[in-house]
N, C-alpha and C positions, 0 to 999 in steps of 0.2 A: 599259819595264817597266810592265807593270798591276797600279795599287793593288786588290787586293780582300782588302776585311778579314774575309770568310768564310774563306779559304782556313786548312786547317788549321796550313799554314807560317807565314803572316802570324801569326796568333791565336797561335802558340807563340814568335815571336821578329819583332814588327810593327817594329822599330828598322832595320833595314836599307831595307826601303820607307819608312820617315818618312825615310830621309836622301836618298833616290834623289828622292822628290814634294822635299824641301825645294831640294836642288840644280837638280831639272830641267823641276819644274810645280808652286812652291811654291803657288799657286792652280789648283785641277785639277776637270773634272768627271769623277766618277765612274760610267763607265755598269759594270753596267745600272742602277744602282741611284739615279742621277737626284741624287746630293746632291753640293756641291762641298766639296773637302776644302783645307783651309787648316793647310800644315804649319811655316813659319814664326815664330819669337817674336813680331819687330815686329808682324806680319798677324794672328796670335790674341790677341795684344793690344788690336789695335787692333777686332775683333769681339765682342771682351767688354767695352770702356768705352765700346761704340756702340752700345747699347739703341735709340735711334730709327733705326737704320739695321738692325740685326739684333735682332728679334725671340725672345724667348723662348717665345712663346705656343703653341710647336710642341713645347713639351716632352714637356706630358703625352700627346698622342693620341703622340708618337714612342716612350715608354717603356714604353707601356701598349695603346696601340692601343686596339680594340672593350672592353678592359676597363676602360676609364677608369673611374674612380670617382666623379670630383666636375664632371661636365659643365656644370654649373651655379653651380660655386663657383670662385671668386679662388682659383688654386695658388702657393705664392709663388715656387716654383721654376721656373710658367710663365707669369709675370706681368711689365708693365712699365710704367716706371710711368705716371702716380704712383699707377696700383691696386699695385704693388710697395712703394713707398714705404709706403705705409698699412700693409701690412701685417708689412712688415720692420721699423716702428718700435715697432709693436705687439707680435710677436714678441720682438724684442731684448728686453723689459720683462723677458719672462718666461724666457729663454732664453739668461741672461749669461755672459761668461766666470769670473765669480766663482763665480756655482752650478756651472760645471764644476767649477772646481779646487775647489769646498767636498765634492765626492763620491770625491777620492781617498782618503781613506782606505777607503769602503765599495768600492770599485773593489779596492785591494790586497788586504782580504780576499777578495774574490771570486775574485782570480787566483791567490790562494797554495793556496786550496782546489780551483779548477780543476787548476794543477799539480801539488798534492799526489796529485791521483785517477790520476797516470801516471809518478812521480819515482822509483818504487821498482823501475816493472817497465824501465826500459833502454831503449822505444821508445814513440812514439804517432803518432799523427797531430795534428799541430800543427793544423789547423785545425779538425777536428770538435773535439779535444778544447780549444782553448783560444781560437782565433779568432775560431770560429765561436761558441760558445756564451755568450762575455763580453759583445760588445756588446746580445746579447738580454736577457741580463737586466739588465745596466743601463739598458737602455731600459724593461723592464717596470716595473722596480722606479722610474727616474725619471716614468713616466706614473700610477705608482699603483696595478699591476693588480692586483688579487685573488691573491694566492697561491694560490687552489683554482685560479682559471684560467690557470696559468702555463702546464701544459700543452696547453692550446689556441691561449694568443697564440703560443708556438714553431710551433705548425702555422702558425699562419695565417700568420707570421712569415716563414715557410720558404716556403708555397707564394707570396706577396705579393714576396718580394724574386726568389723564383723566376720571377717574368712581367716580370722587369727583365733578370736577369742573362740567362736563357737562350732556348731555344726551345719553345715550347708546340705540343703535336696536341690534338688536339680535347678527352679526357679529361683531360689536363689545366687545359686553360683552363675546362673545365666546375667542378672542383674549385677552381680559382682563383677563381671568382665567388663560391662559395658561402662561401670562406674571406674574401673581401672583406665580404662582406652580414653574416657572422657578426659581423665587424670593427668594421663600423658601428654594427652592432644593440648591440653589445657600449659603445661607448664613447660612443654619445651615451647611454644610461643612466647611465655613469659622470658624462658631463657634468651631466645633470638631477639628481644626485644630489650634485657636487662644487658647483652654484649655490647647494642650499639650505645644505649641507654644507661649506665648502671644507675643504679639507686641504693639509699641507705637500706636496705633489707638482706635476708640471707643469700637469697638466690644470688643476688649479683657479688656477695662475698663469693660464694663459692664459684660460679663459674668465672671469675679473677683468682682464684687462691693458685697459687703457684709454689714447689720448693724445689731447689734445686732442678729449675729448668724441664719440672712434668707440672701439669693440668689437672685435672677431671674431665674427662671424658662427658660429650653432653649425654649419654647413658649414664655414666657415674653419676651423673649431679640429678638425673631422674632418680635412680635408684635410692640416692642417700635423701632426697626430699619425700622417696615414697617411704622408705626407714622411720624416719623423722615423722609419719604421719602418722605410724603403726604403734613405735616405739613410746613417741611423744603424749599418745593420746590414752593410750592403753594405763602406761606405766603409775601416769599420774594421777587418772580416774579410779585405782583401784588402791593407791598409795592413801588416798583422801577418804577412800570410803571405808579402806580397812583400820583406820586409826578410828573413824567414830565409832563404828562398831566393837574397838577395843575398847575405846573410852564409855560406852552404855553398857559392856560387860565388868566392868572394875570401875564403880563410882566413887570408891576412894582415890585414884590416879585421876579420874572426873574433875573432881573437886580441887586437886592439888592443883591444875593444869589452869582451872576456872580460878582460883585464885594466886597466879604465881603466872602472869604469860612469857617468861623467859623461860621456862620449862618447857616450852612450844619445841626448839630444834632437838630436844631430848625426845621429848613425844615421836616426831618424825622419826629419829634413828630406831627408836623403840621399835618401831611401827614395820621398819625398814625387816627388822631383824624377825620380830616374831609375831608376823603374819604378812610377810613379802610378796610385794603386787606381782611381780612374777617368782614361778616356785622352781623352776629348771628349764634351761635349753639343750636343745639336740649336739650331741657332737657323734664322728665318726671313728671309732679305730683303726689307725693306719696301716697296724702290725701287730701279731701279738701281742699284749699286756699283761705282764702279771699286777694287781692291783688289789690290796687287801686280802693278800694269800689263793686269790682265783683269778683264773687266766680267761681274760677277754680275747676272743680272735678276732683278728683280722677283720676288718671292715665291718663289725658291730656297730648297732647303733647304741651309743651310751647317753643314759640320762642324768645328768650330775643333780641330783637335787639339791636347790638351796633351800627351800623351805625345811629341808631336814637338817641340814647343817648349821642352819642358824640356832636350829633347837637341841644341838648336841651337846652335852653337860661336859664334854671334855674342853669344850672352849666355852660356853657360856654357863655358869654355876647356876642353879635350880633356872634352868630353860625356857619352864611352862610357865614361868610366874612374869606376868605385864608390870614392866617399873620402870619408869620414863625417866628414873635418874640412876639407869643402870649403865654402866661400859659397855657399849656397843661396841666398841672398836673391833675391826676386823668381820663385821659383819655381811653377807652374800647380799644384802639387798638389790646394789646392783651389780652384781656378777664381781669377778678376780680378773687379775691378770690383763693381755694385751686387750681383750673386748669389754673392759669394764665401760659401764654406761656413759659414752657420750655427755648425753641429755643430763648428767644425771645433777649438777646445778641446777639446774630449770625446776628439774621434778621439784628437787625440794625445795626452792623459793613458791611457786607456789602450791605446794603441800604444806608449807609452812605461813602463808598467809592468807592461806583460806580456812585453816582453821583458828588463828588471831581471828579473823573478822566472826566465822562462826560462834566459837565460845563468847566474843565480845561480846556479839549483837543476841543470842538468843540463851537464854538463863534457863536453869535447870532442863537441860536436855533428856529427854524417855524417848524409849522406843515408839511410834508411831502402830496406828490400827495397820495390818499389812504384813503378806510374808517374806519375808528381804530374800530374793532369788539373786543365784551365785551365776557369774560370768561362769558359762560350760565351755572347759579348758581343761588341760593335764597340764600345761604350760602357765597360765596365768589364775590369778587369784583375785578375788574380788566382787561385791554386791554389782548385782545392778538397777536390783530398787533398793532403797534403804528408807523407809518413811520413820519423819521425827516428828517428836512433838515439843514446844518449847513456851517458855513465856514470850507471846505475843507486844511487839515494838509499836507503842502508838506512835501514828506517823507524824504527826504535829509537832510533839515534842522529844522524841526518842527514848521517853521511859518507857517501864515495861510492866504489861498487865499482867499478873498472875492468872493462871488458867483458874478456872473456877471449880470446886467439889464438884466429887461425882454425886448424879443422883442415884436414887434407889437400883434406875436401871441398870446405871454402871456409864453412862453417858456422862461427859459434863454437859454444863450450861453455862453458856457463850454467853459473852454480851447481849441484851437487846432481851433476852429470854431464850434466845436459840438454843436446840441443841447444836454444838461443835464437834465435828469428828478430826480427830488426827488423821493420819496417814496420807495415803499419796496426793499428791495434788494435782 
């Protein structure tokens, strides 16, 4: 069996070839495509707490290619150390789990207002209308941006996470650049203005974060807000999307979840574990490796996969099975080691109460009319339509109308006499 993670069958359900590489070439190379893939717990393990043996430094030219942004600056996502070290200490100052959890309440409004804009009509699309659009402006609003320019950082936003997730032709990447440049142009102003100025927002934490008598560099504080834009938005758009879509494949775990909402941070880890918004990042071989009895050479590109190690029965018993009150512990969701996710509080406070407000607000959730296309990545996971269908929130009062029989044709009939269709909105 050949891994190829282009193939549109792989990209729509990659769990069967993670178990065939785990079972019969847990260290494998992957032609044509030159990279070795590592589908194993122990073995991705053991390449994410080995920074001097597998390198990070391959990230950004691997996510970004010819559009790299900060060629000349410390990324901390493709750094090791102790240029890593510096700068994830420095970061951490500004960037704690405390400040996460001090924005849930401004988060909850934002998700009751998102879902209120789709409660009444019976269907949406879960991800443009609530996944996609939550961690953007949480992210704007934690960097400080301008309200008048909120409509430009969602471009830039969009086209910026767009040169991650998918494939770029030429016009696109031409439009990417200009949305980068606008990016820059945009937020070392903000910077020069948050030095003389600070304000309660990230930028002026970070460009004041100080340890032991080093800075951030105003590249550095570009590059970790451009991170932050990539990281922040990707992560958690595909975290959201991929829990409903577990929860409309298993309506028994549906049900439990819909009646029991303390089972919501179980859900999330579940979710983390066995369908993970990102499925591996790029490292580099520094040197020789022997790894799972085969020798990587020197300057390889290795792919650690976590979506396969999450589904390895040597650390999680029967794998394949969704159970929202199962031990997660130890799970890859976001990554091991000294590059474990930042953001990764953030994610899940609002992964965690955007689906409290969804299951609250919208009763008996089905799959919507529409076909849920997958974020195109080797890297990330994830819908980027997901249309639902649900009992409809009359707005007056907040109760909820049951969708109405189908008719003959296989249509329902809406209020009024309408026919009503599900899916995208």
């Amino acid at each position: 069996m050949q891994y190829n993670p282009l193939d549109p069958a792989v990209r729509a359900n990659p769990y069967p070839s993670f178990a065939h590489l785990r079972e019969n070439s847990p260290v494998a190379l992957v032609e044509p495509f030159g990279f070795w893939a590592v589908s194993r717990y122990d073995d991705v393990i053991n390449v994410l707490r080995s920074p001097a043996l597998f390198s990070s430094a391959t990230m950004v030219t691997s996510l970004l290619g010819e559009l790299q942004a900060f060629p000349d600056a410390a990324v901390l996502i493709a750094s090791d150390p102790p240029v890593h070290t510096r700068l994830r200490s420095l970061v951490n100052r500004a960037f704690t789990p405390r400040a996460a959890a001090d924005l849930e309440p401004r988060v909850r409004v934002l998700v009751d207002d998102l879902v209120a804009g789709f409660a009444d009509r019976g269907s949406c699309d879960v991800v443009a209308e609530l996944a996609m659009p939550l961690p953007v402006i949480v992210i704007a609003e934690l960097l400080g941006v301008d309200p008048a320019r909120r409509v430009e950082f969602k471009r830039w936003s969009d086209d910026i996470v767009g040169a991650v997730a998918g494939m770029m032709d030429g016009t696109q990447q031409e439009r990417i650049r200009g949305s980068i440049a606008a990016f820059m142009e945009y937020f070392q102003e903000v910077m020069d203005e948050r030095r003389a100025h600070p304000r309660a927002d990230l930028i002026s934490a970070l460009v004041q974060a100080e340890e032991q008598g080093q800075v951030l560099s105003t590249r550095e504080v570009l590059a970790f807000t451009f991170l932050l834009l990539i990281a922040g938005n990707e992560t958690t758009t595909n975290l959201i999307g991929n829990a409903v879509l577990a929860l409309l494949a298993h309506p028994a775990e549906l049900a439990r979840v819909q009646a029991d909402p303390s089972l919501i941070p179980g859900l999330v880890e579940e979710t983390l574990r066995y369908d993970a918004p990102v499925q591996s990042l790029f490292r580099r071989a520094t040197r020789d490796v022997v790894l799972g009895g085969v020798t990587i050479p020197e300057g390889a590109t290795v792919l650690p996969l976590y979506g396969s190690a999450n589904r390895d029965h040597r650390r999680f018993p029967d794998p394949d099975r969704f159970d929202i009150t199962r031990d997660t512990h130890g799970h890859l969701g976001f990554g091991q080691g000294i590059h474990f996710c930042v953001g990764a509080p953030l994610a899940r406070l609002e992964a965690r109460v955007a689906l409290e407000a969804l299951l609250r607000t919208c009763g008996s959730l089905a799959p919507g009319e529409g076909h849920v296309e997958r974020v195109e990545s080797i890297l990330l996971r994830g819908p980027k339509t997901l249309p639902l269908r649900f009992d409809a929130v009359l707005p007056s009062s907040g109760r909820t109308t049951p969708r109405a029989p189908r008719t003959g044709g296989g249509r329902r009939v809406g209020r009024r006499g309408r026919g009503r269709r599900g899916g995208l909105c």
